[in-house]
C-alpha positions as CSV (number, residue, x, y, z in Angstrom):
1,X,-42.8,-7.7,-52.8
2,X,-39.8,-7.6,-50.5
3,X,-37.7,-4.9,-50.5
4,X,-34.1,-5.7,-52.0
5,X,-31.6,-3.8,-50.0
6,X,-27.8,-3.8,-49.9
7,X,-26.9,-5.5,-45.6
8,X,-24.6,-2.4,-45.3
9,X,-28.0,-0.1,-45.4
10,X,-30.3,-2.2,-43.4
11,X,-30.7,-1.3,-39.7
12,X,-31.7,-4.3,-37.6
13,X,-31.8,-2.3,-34.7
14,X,-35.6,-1.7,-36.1
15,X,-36.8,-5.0,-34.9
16,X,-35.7,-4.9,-31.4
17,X,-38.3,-3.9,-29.1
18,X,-41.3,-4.9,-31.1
19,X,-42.9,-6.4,-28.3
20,X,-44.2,-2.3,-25.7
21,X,-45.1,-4.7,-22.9
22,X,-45.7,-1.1,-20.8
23,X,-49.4,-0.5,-21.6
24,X,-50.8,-4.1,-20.7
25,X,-48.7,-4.6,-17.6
26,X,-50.7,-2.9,-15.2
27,X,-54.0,-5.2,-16.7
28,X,-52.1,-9.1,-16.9
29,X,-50.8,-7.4,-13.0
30,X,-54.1,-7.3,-11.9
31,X,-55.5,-10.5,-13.9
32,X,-52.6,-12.2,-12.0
33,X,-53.5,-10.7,-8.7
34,X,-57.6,-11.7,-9.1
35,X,-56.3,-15.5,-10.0
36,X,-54.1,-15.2,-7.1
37,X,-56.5,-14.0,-4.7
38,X,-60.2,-15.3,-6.2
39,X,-59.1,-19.3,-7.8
40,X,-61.2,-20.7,-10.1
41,X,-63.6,-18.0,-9.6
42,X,-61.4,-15.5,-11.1
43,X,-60.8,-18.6,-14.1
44,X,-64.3,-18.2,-14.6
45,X,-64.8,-14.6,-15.1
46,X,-62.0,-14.1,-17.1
47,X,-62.8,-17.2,-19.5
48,X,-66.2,-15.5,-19.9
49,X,-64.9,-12.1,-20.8
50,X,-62.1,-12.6,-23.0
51,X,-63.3,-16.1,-24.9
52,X,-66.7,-15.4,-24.9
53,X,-67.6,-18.3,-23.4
54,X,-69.7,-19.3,-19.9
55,X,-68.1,-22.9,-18.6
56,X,-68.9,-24.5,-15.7
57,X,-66.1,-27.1,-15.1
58,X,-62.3,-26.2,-15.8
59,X,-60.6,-29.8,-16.2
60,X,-61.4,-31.8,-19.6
61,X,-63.7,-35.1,-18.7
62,X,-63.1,-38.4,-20.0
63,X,-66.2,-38.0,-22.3
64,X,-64.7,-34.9,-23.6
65,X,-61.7,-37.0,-24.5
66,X,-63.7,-39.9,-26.3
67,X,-65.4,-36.9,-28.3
68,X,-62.5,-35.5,-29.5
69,X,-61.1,-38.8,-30.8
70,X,-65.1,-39.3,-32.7
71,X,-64.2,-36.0,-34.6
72,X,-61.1,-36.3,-35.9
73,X,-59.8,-38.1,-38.8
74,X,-58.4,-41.8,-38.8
75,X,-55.5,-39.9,-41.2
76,X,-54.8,-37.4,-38.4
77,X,-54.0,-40.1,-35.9
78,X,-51.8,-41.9,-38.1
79,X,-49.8,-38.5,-38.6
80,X,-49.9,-37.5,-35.0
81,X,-48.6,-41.5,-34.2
82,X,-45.8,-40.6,-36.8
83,X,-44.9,-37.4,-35.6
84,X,-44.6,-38.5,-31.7
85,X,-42.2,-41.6,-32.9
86,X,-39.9,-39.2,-34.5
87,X,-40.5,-36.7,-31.4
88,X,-40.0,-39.4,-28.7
89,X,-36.9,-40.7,-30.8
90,X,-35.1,-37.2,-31.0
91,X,-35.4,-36.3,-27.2
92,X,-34.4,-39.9,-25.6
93,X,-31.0,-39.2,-27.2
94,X,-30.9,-36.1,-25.3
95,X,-31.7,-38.0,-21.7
96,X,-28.7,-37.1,-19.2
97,X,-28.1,-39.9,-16.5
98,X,-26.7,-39.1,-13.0
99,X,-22.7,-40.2,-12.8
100,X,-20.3,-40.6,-9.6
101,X,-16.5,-40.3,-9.9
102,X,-14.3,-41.2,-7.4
103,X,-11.0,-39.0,-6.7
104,X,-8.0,-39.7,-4.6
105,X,-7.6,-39.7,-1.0
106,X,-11.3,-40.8,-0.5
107,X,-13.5,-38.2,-2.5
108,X,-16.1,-38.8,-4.4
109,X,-17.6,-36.7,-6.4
110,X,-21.1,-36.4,-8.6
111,X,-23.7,-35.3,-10.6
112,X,-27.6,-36.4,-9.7
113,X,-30.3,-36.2,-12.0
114,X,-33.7,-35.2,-10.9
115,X,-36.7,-34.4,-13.4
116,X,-39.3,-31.7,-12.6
117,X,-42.0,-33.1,-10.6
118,X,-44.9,-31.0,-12.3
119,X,-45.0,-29.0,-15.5
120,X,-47.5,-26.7,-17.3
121,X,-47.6,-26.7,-21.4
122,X,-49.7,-23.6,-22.7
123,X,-51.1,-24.4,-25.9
124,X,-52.7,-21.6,-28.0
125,X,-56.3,-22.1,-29.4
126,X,-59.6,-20.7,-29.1
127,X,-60.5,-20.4,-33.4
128,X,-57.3,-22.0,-34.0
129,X,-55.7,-25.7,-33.8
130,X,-51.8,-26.2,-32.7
131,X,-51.4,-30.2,-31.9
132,X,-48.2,-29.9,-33.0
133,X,-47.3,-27.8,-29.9
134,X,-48.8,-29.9,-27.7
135,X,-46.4,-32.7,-29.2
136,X,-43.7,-30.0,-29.0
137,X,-43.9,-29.5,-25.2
138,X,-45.5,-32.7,-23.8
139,X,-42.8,-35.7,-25.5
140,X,-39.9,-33.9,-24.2
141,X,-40.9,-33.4,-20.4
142,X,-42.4,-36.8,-20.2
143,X,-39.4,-38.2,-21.9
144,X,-37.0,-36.2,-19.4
145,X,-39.4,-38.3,-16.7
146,X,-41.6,-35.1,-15.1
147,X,-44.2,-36.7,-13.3
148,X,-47.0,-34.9,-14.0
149,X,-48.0,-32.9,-16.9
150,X,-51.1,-30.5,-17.3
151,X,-51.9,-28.7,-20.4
152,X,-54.1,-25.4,-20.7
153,X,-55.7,-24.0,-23.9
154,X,-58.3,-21.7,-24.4
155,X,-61.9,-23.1,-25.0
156,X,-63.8,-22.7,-28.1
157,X,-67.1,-20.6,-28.6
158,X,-68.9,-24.4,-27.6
159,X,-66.8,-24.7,-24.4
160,X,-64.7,-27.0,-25.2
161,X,-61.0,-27.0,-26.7
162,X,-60.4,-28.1,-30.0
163,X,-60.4,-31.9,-30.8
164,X,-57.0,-32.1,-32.5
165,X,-55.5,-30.5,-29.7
166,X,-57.4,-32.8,-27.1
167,X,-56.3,-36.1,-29.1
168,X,-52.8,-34.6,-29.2
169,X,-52.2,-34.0,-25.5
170,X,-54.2,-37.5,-25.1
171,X,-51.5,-39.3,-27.1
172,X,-48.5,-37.1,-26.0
173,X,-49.4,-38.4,-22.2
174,X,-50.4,-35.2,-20.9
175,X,-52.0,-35.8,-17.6
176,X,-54.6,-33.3,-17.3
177,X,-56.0,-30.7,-19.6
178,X,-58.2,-27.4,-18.6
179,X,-59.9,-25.5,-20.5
180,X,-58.4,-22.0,-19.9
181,X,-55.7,-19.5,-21.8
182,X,-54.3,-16.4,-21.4
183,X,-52.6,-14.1,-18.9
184,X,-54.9,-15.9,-16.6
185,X,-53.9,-19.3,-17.5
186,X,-50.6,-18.8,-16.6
187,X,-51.2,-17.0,-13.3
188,X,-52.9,-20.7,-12.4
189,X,-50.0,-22.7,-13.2
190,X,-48.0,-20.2,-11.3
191,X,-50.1,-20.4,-8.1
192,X,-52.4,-22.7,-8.6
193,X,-56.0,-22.3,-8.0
194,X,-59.0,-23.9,-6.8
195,X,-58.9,-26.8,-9.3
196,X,-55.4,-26.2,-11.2
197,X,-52.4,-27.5,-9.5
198,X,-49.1,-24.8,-9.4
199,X,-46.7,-26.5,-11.3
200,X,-42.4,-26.1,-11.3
201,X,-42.0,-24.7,-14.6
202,X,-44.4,-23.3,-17.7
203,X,-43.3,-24.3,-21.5
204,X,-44.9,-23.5,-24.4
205,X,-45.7,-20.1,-26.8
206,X,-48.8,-17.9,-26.4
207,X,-49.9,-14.1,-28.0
208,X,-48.6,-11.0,-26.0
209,X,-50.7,-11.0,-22.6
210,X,-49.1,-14.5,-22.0
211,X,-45.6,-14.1,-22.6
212,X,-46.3,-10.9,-20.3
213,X,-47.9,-13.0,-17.7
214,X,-44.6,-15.5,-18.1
215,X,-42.2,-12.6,-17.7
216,X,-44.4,-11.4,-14.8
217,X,-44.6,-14.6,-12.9
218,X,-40.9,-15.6,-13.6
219,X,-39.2,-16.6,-10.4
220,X,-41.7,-17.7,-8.7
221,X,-42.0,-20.4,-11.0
222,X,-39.8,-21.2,-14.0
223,X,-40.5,-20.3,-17.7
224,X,-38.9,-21.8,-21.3
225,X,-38.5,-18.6,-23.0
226,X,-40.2,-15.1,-24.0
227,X,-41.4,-16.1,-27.4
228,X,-42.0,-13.5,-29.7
229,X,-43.3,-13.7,-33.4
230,X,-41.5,-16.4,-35.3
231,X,-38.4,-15.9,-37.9
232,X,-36.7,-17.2,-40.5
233,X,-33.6,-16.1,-42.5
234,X,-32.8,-18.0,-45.4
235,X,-28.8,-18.2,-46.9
236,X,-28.7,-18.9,-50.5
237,X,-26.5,-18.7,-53.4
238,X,-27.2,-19.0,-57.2
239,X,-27.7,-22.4,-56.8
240,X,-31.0,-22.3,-54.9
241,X,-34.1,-23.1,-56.3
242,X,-36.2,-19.3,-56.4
243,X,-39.6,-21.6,-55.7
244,X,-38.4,-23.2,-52.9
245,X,-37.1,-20.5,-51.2
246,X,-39.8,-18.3,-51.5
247,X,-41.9,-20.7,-50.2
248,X,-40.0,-21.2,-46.8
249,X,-40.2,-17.5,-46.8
250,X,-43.9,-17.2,-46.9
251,X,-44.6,-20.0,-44.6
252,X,-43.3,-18.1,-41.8
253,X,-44.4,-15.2,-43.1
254,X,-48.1,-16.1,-42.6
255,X,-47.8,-16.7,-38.8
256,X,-48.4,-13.1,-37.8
257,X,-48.2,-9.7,-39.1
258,X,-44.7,-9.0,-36.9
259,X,-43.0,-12.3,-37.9
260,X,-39.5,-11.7,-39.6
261,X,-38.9,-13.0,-42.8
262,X,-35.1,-12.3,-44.3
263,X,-33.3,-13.7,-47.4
264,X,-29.7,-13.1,-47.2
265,X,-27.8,-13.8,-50.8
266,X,-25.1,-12.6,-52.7
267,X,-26.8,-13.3,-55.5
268,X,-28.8,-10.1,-56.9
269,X,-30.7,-12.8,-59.6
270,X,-32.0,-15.1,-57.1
271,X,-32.9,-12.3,-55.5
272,X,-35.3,-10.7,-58.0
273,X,-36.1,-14.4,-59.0
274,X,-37.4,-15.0,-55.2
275,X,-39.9,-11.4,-55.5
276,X,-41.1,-12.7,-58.3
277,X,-42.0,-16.3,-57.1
278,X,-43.5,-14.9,-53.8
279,X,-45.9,-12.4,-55.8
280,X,-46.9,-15.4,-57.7
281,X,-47.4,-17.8,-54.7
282,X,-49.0,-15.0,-52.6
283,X,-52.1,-15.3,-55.0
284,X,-53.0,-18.6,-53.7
285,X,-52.6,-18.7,-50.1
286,X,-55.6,-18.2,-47.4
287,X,-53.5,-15.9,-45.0
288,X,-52.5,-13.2,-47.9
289,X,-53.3,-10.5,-45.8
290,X,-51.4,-11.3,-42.9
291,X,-48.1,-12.4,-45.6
292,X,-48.4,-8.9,-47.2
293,X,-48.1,-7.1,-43.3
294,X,-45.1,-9.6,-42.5
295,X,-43.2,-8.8,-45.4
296,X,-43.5,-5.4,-45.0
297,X,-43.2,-4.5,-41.3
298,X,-40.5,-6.9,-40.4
299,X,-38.9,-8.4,-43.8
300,X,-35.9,-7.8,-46.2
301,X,-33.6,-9.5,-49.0
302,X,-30.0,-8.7,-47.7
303,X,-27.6,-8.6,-50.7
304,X,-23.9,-9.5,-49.2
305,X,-20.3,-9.8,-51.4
306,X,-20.5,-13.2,-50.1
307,X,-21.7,-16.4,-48.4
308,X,-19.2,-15.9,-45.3
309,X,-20.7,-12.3,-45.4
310,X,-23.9,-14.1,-45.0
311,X,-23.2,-15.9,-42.6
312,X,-21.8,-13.2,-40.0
313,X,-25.4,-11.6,-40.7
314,X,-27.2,-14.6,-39.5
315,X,-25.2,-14.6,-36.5
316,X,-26.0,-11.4,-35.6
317,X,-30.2,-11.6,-36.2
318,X,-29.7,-15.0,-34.5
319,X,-32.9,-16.4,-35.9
320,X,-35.3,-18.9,-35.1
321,X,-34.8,-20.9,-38.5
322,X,-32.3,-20.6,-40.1
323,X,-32.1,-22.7,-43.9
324,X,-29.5,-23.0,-45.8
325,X,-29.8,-23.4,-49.9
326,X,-26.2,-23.1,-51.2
327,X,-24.0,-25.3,-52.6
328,X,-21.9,-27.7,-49.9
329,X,-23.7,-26.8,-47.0
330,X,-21.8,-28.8,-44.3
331,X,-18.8,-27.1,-45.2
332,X,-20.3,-23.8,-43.8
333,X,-21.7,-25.4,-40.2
334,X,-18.8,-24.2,-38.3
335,X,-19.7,-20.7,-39.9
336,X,-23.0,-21.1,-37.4
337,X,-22.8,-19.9,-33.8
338,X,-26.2,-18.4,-33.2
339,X,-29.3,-20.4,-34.3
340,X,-32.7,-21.9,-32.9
341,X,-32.7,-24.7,-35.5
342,X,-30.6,-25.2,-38.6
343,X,-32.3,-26.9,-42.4
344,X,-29.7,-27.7,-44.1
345,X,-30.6,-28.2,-48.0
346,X,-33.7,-27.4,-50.4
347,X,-35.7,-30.7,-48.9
348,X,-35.2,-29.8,-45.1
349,X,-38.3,-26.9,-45.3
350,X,-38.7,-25.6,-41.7
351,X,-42.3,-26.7,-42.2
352,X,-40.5,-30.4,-41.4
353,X,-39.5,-29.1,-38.1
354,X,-42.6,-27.5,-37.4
355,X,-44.1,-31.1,-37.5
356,X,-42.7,-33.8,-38.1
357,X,-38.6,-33.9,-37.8
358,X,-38.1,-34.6,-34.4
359,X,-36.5,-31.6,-32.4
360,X,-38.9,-29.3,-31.0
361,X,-40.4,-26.5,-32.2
362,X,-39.8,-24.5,-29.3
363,X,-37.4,-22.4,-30.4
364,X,-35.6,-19.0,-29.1
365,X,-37.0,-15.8,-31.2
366,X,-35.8,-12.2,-31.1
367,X,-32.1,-12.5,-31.3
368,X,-32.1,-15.2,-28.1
369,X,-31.2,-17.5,-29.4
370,X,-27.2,-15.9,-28.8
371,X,-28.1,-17.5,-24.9
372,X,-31.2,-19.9,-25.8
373,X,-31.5,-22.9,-26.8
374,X,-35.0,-25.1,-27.9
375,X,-36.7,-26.8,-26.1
376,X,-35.8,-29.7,-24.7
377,X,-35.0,-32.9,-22.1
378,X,-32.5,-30.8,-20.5
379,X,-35.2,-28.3,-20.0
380,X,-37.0,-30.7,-17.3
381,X,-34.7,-31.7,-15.3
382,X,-32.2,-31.0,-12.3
383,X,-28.8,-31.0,-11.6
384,X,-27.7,-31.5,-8.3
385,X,-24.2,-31.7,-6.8
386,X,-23.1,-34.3,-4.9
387,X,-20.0,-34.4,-2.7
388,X,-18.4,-36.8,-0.4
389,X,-14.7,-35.7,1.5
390,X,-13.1,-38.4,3.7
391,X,-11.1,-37.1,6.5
392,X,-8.0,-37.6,4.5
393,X,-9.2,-36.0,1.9
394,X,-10.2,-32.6,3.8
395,X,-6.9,-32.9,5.4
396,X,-5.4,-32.2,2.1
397,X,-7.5,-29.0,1.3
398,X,-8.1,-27.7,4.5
399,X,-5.4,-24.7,4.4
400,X,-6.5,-23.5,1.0
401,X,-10.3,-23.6,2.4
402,X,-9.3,-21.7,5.2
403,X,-7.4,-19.3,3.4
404,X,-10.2,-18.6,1.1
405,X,-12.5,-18.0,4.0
406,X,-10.0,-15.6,5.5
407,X,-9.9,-13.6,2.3
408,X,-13.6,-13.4,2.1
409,X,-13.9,-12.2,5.5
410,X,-16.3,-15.1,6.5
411,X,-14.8,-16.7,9.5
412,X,-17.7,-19.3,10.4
413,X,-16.2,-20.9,7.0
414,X,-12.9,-21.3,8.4
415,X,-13.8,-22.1,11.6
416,X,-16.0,-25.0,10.0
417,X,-12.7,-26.4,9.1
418,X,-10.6,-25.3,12.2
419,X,-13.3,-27.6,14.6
420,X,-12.7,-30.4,12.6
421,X,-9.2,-29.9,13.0
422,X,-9.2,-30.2,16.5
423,X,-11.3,-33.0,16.9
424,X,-9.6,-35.5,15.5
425,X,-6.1,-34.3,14.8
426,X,-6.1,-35.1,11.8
427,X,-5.2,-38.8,13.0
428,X,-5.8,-41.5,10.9
């Protein structure tokens, strides 16, 4: 079902680039520009066009609220309560606090802590449900103490945005919810519109035309990531259980037809056992058609000499999920440098992360995660420096300041010091 291929005659260069952002740029451009110029008005259009869909209000009401919570199941809110304790319990240990040092000769010297005041979380939808995102994005900035939060998602064919999603952001503590997606969505929390507030920083994954609008919009406001299709890249030894593994492999395989599904194993066996076991599971699962694309655009079983061989290839595909099934596991973490999250044994399925773990799903895709990291408290928040000289303690620096400046060319900086200098000679 996969193909089985020695690592030595497997290119990876083949999955760089899968994203040709040239041919929509000139349309999420001018989507951007009509949200910029025309508001809500341009929201409107757009919703109409590419949702299929005529509303007449962007934000969520209150009654839409209590609807959503009259359609879902009493066993979904029980999950959901589940899932935001282990959320909320993971990020709170990632909470910096601001700290003050104090040096000789009178300095003091700082760090200050400031979250973001107001975030945007996209969260895909329109046919389909992702609460877990919304959990994903939300917990984290409210734990890292942004003050307000405002979700988008596209509306459903009714004109409204799917219930699970709507209870999710409810409970997550989302502050406001519209009811638009897409390139457009983003350009609102970039600029803001007639009825969206611009917001600091946009989290949270989306198809093609908005991770284009994310890149496009990027420094005027600030962005998480460009997400691509999701990964995984299973190590596993003889020891691994064939079943298990395909399985992992499959659920990430069913995301989309460019997702990137790799099994990396010196073991030739488990190999062939793993084909086997995916062809059987295959039969059974509702997304067969997209599995079958996945596994052949953007998949392999990479046969290595051996585990440490293994694990120089996961550094260099620097996956989004990256499991481990071999024997002593923990004795290989160090072997790790690049990695979005790391399952360590056959009961930590990245299907636990995806919902229920704790960390966020968020994760870097398409080799970023060499320089990214998930998503996280640190991710909402500020660092400011904070300096304080006494005259005694300028006094002791001023020569090398002033030789610096001098060096650089950039008298005002030395003179800065010089006039201080003079006024006080340096009497104490």
């Amino acid at each position: 079902m996969i193909k089985i291929i020695r690592v030595e005659d497997y290119s990876f260069k083949q999955n760089k680039n899968f994203m040709n952002y040239s041919d929509l740029e000139p349309q999420v451009k001018k989507i951007i520009y009509d949200v910029k110029i025309k508001g809500d008005k341009a929201l409107f259009e757009y919703t109409e066009r590419f949702d299929g869909v005529k509303i007449s209000r962007l934000e969520v009401t209150q009654e839409e609220f209590d609807d959503a919570f009259r359609n879902v199941e009493e066993i979904f809110l029980e999950t959901l309560k589940t899932a935001l304790k282990n959320i909320r319990r993971f990020h709170e240990k990632q909470i910096i606090s601001s700290w003050q040092t104090y040096e000789e000769n009178g300095i003091i010297l700082g760090q200050k802590i400031t979250p973001l005041n107001r975030i945007g979380a996209y969260i895909p939808g329109g046919t389909a449900a992702y609460p877990s995102s919304v959990l994903m994005t939300v917990v984290p900035a409210k734990v890292a103490g942004v003050r307000e939060v405002i979700v988008v998602s596209p509306p459903m064919k009714n004109g409204k945005i799917n219930p699970y999603t709507l209870v999710a952001a409810h409970e997550a503590g989302a502050d406001k919810v519209f009811k638009i997606g897409g390139a457009q969505a983003i350009a609102a929390l970039a600029y803001g519109s007639d009825t969206i507030p611009f917001v600091d920083k946009i989290v949270g994954p989306g198809n093609i035309y908005v991770t284009l609008a994310k890149k496009l919009v990027y420094g005027d406001v600030d962005i998480d990531m460009l997400a691509g299709p999701s990964e995984i890249l299973v190590i596993a030894d003889e020891s691994a259980n064939p079943s298990f593994v395909a399985s992992d492999l499959l659920s990430q395989a069913e995301h989309d037809v460019l997702a990137a599904v790799y099994l990396v194993t010196p073991s030739y066996k488990l190999a062939r056992q793993v084909n086997i076991e995916i062809e059987k599971q295959i039969k059974t699962l509702s997304r067969k058609d997209i599995i079958v694309k996945s596994l052949k655009n953007r998949s392999a079983i990479l046969v290595v000499e051996t585990i440490e061989k293994a694990f120089e290839v996961a550094n260099q595909v620097a996956p989004e999920h990256l499991e481990l099934h071999i024997k002593n596991p923990f004795d290989y973490i160090d072997y790790i440098k690049n990695a979005g999250a790391i399952f360590i044994g056959p009961y930590s399925p990245e299907a636990l992360g995806d919902y229920l773990a704790g960390p966020s799903h968020v994760l870097p895709t398409a080799g970023s995660a060499r320089y990214y990291s998930g998503l996280g408290v640190k991710d909402f928040i500020k660092h400011s420096s904070i300096i304080y000289c006494s005259k005694k303690g300028l006094k002791k620096f001023s020569n090398h300041i002033i030789k610096f400046a001098e060096i650089e060319g950039l008298d005002a900086h030395a003179n800065s010091i010089k006039k201080r200098e003079e006024k006080d000679k340096w009497m104490f």
